[in-house]
PyMOL Python script that loads the backbone (N, CA, C, O; Angstrom):
from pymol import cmd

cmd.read_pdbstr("""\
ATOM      1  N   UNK A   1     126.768 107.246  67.476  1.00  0.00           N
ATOM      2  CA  UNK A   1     125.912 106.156  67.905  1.00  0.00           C
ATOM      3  C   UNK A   1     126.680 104.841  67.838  1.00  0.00           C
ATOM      4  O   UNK A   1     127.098 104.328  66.800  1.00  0.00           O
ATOM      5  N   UNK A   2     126.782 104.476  68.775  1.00  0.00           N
ATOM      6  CA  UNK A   2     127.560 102.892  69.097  1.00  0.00           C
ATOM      7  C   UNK A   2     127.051 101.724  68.665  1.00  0.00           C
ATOM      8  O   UNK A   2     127.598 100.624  68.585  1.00  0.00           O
ATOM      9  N   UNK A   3     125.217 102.284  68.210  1.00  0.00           N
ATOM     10  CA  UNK A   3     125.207 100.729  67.790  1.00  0.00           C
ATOM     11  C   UNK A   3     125.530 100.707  66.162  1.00  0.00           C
ATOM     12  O   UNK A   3     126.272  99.864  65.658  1.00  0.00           O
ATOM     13  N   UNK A   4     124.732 101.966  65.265  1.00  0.00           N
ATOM     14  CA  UNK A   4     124.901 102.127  63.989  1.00  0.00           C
ATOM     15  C   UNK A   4     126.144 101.985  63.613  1.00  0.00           C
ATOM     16  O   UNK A   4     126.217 102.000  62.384  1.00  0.00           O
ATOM     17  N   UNK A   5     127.670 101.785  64.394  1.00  0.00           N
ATOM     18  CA  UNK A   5     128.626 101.576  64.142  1.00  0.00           C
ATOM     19  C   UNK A   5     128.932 100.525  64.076  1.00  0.00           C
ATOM     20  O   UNK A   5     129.632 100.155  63.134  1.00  0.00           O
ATOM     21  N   UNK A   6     128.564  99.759  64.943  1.00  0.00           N
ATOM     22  CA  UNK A   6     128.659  98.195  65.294  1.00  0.00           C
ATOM     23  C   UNK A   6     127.633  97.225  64.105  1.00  0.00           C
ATOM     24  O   UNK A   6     127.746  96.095  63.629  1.00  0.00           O
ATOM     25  N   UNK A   7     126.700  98.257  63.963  1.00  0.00           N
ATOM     26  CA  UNK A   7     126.290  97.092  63.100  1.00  0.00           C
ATOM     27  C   UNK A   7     127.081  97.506  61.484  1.00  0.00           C
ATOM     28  O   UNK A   7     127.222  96.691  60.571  1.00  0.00           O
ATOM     29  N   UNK A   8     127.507  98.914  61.444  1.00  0.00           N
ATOM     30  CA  UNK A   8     128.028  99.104  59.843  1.00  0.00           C
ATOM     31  C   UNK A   8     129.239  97.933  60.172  1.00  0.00           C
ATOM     32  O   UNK A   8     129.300  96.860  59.573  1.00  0.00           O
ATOM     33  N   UNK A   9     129.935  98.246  60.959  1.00  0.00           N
ATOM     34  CA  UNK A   9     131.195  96.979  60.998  1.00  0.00           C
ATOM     35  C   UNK A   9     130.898  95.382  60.577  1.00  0.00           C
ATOM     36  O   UNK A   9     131.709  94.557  60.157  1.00  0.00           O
ATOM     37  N   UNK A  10     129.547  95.234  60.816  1.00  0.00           N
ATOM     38  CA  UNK A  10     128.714  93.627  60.446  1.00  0.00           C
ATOM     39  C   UNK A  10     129.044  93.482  59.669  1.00  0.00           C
ATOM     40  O   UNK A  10     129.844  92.584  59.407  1.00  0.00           O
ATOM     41  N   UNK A  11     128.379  94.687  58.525  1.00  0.00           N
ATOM     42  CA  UNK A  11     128.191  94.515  56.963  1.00  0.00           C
ATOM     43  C   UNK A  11     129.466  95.344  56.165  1.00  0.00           C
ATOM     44  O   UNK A  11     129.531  96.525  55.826  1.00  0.00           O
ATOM     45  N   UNK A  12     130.520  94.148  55.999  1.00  0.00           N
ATOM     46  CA  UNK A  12     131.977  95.538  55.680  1.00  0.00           C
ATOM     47  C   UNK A  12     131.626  95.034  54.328  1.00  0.00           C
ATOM     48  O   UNK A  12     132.748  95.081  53.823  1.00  0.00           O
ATOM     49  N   UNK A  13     130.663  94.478  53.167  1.00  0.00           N
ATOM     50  CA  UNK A  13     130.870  94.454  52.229  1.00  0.00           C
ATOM     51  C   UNK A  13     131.588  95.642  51.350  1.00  0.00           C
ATOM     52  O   UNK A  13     130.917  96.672  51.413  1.00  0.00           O
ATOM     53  N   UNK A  14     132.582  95.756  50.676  1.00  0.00           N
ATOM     54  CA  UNK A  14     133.411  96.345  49.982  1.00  0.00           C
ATOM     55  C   UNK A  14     132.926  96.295  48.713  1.00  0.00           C
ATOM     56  O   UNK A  14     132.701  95.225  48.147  1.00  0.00           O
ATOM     57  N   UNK A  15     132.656  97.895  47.971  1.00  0.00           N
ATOM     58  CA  UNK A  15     132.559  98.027  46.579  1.00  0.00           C
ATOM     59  C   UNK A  15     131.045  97.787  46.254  1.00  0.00           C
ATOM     60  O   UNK A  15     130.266  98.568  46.800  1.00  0.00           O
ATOM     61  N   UNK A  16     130.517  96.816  45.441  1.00  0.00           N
ATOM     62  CA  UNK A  16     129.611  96.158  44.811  1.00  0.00           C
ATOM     63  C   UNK A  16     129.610  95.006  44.605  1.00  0.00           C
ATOM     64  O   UNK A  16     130.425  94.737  43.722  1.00  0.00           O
ATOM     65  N   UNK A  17     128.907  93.849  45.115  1.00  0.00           N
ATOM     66  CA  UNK A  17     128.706  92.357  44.876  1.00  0.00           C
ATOM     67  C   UNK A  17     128.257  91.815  43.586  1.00  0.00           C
ATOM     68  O   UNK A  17     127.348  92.262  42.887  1.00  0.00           O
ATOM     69  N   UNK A  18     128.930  90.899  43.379  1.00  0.00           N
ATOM     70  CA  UNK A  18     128.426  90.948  41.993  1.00  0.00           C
ATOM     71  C   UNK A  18     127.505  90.527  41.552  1.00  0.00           C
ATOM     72  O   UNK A  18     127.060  89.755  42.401  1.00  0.00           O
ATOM     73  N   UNK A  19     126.689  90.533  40.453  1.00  0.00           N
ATOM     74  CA  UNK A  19     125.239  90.788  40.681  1.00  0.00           C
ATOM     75  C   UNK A  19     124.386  89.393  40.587  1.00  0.00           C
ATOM     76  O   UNK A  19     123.167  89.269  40.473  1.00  0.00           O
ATOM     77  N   UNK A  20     125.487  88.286  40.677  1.00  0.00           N
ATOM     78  CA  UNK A  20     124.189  86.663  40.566  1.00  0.00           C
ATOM     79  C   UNK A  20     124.500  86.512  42.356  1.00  0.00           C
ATOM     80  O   UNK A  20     123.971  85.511  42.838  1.00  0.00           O
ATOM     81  N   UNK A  21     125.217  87.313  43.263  1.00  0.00           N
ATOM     82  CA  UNK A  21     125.313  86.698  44.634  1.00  0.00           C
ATOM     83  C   UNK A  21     124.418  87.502  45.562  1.00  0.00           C
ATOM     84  O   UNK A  21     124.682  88.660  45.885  1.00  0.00           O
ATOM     85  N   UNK A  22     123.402  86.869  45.953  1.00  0.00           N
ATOM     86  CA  UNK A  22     122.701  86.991  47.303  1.00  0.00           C
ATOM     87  C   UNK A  22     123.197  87.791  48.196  1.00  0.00           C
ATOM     88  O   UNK A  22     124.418  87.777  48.045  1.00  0.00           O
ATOM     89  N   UNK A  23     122.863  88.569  49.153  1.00  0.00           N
ATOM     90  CA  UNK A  23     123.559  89.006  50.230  1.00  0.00           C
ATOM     91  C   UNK A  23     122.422  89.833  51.233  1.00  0.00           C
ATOM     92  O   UNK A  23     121.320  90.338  51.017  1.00  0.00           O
ATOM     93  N   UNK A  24     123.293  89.691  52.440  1.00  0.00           N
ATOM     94  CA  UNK A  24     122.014  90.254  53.478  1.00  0.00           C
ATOM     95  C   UNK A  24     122.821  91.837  53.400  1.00  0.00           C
ATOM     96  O   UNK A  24     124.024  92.074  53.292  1.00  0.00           O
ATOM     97  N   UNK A  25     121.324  93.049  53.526  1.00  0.00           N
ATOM     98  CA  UNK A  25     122.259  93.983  52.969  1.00  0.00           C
ATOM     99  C   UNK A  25     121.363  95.148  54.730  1.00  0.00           C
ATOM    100  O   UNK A  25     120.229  94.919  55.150  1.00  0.00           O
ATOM    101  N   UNK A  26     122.144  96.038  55.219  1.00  0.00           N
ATOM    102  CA  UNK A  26     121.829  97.182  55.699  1.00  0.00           C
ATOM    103  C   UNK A  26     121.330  98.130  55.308  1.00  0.00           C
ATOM    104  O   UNK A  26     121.797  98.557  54.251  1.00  0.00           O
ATOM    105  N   UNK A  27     120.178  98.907  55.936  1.00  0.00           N
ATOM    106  CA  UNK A  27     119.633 100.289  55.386  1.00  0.00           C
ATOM    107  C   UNK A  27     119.380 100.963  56.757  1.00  0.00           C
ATOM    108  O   UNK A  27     119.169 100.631  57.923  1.00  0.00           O
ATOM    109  N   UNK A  28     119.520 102.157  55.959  1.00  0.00           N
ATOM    110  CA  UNK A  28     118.974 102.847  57.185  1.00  0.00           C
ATOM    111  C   UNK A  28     118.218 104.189  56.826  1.00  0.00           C
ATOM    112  O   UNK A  28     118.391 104.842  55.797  1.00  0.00           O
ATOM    113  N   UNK A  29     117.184 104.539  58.055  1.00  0.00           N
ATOM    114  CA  UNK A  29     115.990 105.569  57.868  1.00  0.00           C
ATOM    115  C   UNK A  29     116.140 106.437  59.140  1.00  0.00           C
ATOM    116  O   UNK A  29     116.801 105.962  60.063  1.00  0.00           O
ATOM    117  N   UNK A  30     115.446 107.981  59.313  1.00  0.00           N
ATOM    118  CA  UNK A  30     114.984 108.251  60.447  1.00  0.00           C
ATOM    119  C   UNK A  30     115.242 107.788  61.157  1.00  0.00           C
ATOM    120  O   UNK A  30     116.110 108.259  61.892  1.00  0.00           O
ATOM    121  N   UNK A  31     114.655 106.529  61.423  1.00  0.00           N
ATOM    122  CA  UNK A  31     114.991 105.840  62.905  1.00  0.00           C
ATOM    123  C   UNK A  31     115.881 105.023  63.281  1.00  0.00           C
ATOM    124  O   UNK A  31     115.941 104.536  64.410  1.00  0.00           O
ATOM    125  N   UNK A  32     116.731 104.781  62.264  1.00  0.00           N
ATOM    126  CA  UNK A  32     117.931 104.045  62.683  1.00  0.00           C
ATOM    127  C   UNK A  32     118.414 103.167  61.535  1.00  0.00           C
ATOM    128  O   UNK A  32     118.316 103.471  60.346  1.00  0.00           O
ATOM    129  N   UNK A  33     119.014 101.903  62.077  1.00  0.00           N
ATOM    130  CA  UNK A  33     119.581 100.983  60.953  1.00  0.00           C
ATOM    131  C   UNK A  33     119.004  99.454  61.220  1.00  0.00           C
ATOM    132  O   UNK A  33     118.523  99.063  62.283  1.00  0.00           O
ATOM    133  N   UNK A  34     119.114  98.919  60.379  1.00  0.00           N
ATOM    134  CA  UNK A  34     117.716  97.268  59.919  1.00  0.00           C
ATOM    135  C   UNK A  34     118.465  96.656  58.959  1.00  0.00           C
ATOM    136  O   UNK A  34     118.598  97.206  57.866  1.00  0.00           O
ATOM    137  N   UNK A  35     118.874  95.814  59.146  1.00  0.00           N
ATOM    138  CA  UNK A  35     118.978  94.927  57.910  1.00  0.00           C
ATOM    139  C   UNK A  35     117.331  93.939  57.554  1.00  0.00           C
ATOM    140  O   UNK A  35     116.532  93.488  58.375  1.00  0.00           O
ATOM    141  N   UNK A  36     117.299  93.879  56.149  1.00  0.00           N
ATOM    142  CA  UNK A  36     116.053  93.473  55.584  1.00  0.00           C
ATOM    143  C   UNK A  36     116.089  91.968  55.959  1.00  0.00           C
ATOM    144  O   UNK A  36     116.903  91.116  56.316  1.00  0.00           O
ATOM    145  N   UNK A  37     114.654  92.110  55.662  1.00  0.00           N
ATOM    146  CA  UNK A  37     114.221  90.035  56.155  1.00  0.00           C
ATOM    147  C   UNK A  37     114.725  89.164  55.182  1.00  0.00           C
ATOM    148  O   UNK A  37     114.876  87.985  55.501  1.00  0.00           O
ATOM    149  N   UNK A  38     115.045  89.577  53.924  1.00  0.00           N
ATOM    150  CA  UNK A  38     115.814  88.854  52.983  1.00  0.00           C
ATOM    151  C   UNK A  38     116.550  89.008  52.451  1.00  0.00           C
ATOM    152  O   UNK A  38     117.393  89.723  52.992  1.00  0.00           O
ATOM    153  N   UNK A  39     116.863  88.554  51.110  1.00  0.00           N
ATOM    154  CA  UNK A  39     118.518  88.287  50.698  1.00  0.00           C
ATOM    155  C   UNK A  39     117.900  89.460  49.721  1.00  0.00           C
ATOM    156  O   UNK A  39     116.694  89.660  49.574  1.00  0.00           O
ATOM    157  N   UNK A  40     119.154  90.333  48.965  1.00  0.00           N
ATOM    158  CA  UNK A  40     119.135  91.260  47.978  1.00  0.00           C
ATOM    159  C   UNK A  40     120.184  90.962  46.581  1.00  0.00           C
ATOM    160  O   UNK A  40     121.347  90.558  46.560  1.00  0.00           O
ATOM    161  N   UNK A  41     119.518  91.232  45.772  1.00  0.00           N
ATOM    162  CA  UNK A  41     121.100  91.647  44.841  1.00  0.00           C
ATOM    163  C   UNK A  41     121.240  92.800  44.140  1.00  0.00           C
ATOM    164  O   UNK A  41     120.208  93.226  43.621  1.00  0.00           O
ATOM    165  N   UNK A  42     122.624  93.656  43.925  1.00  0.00           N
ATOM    166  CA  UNK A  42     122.958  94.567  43.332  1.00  0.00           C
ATOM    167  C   UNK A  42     122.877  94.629  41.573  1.00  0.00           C
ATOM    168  O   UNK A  42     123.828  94.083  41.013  1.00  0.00           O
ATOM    169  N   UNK A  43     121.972  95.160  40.809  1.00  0.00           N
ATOM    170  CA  UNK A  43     122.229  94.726  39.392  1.00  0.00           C
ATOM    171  C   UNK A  43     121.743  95.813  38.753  1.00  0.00           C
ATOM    172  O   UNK A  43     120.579  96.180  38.914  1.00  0.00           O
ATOM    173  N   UNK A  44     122.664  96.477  37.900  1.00  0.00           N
ATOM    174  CA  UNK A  44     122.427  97.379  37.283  1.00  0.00           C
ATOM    175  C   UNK A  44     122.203  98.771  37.842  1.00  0.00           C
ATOM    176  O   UNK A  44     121.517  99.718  37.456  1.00  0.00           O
ATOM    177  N   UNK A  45     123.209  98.537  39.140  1.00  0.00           N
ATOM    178  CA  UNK A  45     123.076 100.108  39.834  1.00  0.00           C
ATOM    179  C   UNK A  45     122.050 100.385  41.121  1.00  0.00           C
ATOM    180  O   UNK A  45     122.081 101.264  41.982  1.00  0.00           O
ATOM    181  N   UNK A  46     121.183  99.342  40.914  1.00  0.00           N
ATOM    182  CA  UNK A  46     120.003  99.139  42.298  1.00  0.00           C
ATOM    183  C   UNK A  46     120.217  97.503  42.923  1.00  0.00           C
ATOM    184  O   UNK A  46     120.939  96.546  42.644  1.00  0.00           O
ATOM    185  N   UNK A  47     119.005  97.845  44.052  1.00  0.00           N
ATOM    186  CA  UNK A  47     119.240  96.451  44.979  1.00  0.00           C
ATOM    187  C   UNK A  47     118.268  96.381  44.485  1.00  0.00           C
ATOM    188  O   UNK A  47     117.595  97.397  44.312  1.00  0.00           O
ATOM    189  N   UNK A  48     117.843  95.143  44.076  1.00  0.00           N
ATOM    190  CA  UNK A  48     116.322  94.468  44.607  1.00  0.00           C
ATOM    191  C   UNK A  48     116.276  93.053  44.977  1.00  0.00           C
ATOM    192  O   UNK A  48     117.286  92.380  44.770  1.00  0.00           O
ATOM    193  N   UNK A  49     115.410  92.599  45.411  1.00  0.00           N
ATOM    194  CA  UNK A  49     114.783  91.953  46.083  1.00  0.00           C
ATOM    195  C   UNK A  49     115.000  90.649  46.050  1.00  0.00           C
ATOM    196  O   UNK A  49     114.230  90.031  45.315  1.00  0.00           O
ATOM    197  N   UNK A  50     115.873  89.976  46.660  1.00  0.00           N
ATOM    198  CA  UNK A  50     116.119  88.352  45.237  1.00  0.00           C
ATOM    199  C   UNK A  50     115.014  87.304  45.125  1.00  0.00           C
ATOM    200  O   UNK A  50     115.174  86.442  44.261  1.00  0.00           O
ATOM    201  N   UNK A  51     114.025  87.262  45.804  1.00  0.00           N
ATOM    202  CA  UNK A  51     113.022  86.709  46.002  1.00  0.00           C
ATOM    203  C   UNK A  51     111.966  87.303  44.762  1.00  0.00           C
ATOM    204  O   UNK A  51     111.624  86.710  43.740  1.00  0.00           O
ATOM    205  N   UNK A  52     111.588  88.650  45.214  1.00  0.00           N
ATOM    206  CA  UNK A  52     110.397  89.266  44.273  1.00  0.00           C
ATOM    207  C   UNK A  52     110.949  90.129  43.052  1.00  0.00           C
ATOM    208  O   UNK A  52     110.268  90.751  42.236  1.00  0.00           O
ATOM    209  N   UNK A  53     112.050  90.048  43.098  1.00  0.00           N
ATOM    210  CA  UNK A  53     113.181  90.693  42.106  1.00  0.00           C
ATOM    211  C   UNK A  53     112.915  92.634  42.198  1.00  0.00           C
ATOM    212  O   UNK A  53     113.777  93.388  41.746  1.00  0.00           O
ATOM    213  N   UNK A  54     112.040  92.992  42.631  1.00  0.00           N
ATOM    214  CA  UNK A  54     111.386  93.924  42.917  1.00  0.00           C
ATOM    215  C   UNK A  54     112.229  95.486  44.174  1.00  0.00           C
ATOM    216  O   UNK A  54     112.422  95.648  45.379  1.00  0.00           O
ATOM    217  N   UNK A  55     112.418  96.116  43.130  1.00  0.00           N
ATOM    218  CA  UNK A  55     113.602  97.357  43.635  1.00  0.00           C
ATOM    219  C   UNK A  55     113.170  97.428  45.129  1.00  0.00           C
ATOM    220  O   UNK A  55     112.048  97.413  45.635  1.00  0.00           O
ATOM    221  N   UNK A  56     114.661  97.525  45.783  1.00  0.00           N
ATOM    222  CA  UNK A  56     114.639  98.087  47.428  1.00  0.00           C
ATOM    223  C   UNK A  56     114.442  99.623  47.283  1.00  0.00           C
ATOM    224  O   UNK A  56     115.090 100.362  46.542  1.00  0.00           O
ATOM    225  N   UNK A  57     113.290 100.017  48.239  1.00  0.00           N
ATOM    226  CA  UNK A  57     112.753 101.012  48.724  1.00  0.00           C
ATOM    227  C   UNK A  57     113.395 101.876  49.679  1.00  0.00           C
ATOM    228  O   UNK A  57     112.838 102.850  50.184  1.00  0.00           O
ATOM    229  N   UNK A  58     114.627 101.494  49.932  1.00  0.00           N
ATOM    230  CA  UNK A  58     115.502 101.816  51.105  1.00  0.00           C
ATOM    231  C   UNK A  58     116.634 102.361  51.146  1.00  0.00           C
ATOM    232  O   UNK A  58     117.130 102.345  50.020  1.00  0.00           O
ATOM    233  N   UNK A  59     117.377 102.904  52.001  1.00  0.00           N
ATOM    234  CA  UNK A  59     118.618 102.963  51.363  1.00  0.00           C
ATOM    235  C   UNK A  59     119.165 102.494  52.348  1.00  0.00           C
ATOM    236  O   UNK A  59     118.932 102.542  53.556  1.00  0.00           O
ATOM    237  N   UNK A  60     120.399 101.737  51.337  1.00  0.00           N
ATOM    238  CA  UNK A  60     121.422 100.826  51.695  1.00  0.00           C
ATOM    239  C   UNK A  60     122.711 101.189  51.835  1.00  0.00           C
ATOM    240  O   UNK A  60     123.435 101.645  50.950  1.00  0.00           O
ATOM    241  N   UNK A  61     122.994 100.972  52.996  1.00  0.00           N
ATOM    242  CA  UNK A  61     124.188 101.764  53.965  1.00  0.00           C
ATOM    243  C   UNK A  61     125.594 100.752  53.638  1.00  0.00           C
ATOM    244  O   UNK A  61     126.655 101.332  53.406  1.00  0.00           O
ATOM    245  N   UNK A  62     125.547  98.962  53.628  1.00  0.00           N
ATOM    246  CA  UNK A  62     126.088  97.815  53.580  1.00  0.00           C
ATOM    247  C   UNK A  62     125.759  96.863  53.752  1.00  0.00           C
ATOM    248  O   UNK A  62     124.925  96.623  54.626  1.00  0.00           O
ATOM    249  N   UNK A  63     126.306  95.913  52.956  1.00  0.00           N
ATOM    250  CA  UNK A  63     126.305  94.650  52.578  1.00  0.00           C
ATOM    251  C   UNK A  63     127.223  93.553  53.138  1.00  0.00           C
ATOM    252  O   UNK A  63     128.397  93.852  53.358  1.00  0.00           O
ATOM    253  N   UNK A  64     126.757  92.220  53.404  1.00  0.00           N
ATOM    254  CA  UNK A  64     127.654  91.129  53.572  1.00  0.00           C
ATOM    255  C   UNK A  64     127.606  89.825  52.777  1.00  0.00           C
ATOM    256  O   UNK A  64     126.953  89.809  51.733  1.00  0.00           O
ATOM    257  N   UNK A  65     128.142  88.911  53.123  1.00  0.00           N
ATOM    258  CA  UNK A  65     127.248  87.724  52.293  1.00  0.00           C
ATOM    259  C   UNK A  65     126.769  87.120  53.815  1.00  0.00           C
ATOM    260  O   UNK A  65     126.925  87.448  54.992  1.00  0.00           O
ATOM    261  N   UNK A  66     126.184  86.183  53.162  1.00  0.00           N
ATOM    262  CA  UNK A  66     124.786  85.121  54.428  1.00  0.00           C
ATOM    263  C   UNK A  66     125.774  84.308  55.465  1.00  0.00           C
ATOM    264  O   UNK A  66     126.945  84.304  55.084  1.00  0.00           O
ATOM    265  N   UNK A  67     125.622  83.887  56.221  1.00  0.00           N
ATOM    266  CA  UNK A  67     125.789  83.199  57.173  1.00  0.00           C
ATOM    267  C   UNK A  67     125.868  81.881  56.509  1.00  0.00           C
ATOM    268  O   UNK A  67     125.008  81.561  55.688  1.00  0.00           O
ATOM    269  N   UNK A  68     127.067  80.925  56.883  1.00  0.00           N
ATOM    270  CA  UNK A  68     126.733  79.950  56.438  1.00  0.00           C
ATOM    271  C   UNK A  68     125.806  79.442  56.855  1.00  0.00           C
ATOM    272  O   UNK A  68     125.615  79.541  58.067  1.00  0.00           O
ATOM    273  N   UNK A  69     124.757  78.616  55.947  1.00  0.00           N
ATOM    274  CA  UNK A  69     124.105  77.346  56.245  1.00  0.00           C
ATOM    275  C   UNK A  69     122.375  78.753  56.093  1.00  0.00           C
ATOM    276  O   UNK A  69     121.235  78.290  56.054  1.00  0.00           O
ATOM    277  N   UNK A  70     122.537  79.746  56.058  1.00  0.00           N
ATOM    278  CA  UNK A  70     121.620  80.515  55.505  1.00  0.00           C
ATOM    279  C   UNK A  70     121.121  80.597  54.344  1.00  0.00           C
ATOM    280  O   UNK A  70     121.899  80.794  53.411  1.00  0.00           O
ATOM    281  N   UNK A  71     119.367  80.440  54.023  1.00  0.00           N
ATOM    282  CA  UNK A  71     119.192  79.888  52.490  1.00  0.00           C
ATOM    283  C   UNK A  71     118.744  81.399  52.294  1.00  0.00           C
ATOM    284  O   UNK A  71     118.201  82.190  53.065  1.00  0.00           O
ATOM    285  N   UNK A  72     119.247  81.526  50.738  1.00  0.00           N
ATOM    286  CA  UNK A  72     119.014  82.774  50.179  1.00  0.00           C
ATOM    287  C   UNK A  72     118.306  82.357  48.850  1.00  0.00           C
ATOM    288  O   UNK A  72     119.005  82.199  47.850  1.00  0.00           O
ATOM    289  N   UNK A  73     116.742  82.142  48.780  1.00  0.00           N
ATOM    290  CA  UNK A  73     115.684  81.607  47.711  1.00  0.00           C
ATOM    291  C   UNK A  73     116.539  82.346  46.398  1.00  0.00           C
ATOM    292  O   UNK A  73     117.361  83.261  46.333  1.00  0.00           O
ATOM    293  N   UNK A  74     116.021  81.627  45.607  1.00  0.00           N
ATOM    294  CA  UNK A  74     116.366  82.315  44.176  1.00  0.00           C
ATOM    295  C   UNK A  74     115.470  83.323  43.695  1.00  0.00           C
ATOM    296  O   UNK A  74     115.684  83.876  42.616  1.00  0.00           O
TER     297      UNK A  74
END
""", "prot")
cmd.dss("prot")
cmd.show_as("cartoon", "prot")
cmd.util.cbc("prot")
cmd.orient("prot")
């Protein structure tokens, strides 16, 4: 699939981010691949939510950091 490739290439985050940095992260289901409406962080082995702090439900294929000038709430 040409696009699920194109978009894993988006997100080349490498390894694990460390866990106070924000990042827009990829998942994918059944039906394909999505990056989430908000920022995530990696801590303690899971993503959750950096907003609701609240574990991702998803699974996460890759990671990047934000776009500049992109706000990632605390």
């Amino acid at each position: 699939m040409a696009t699920r490739e194109r978009r894993l290439a988006e997100f080349d985050g490498n390894g694990e981010p460390p866990p106070d940095l924000p990042v827009q992260v990829l998942c994918e289901d059944h039906s394909g691949t999505y990056q989430l409406p908000f920022a995530c962080r990696f801590i303690d082995g899971e993503w959750k939510n950096n907003e609701s702090g609240g574990t991702v439900e998803a699974t996460v294929v890759g990671w990047r950091l934000p776009a500049p000038g992109v706000r990632t709430r605390p």
